[in-house]
C-alpha positions as CSV (number, residue, x, y, z in Angstrom):
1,X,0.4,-6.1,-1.8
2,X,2.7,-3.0,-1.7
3,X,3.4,-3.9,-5.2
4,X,-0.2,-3.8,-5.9
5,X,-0.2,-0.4,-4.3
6,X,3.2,1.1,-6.2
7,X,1.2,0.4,-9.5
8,X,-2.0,2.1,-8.6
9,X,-0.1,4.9,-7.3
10,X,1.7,5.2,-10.9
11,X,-1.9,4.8,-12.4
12,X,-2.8,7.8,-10.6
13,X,-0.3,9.9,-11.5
14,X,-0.2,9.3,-15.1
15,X,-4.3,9.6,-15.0
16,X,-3.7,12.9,-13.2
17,X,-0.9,14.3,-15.3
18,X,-3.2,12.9,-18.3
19,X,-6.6,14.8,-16.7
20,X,-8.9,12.2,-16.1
21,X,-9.4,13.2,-12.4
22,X,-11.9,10.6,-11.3
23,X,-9.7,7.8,-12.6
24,X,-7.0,9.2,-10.2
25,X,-8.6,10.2,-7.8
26,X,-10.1,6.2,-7.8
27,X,-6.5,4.5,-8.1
28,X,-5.3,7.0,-5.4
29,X,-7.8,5.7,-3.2
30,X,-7.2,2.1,-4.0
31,X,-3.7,2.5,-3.8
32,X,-3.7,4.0,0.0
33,X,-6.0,1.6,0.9
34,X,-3.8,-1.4,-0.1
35,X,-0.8,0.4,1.3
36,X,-2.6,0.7,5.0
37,X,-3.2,-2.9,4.7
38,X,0.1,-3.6,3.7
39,X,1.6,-1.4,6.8
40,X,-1.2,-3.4,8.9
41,X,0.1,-7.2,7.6
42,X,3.6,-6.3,8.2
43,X,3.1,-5.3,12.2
44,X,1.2,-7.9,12.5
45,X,3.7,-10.0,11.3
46,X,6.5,-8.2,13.4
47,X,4.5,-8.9,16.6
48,X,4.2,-12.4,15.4
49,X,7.8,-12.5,15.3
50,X,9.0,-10.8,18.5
51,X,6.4,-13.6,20.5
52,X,7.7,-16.6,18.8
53,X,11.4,-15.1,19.3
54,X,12.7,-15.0,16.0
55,X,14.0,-11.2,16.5
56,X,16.5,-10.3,19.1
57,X,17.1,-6.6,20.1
């Protein structure tokens, strides 16, 4: 997924750098979007991991 979102992020800048501003300003969107739902799957998956006691601190 963050993958997903580095892509659309480079879409955006070369649409922007390029001058179509509604295709960037659509892939920017898409991109954060993705990236707050990667941010969200990988907590989850920390919290997931301190209850089952696979990290130590």
């Amino acid at each position: 997924m963050l993958k997903w979102a580095l892509i659309f992020f480079v879409v955006s800048l070369i649409a922007g750098a390029l001058g179509f501003s509604g295709v960037a300003t659509a892939a920017g969107s898409i991109a954060k979007i993705l990236f707050v739902v990667f941010l969200i799957v990988c907590l989850v998956f920390l919290i997931l991991a301190f209850v089952a006691g696979e990290i130590l601190l």
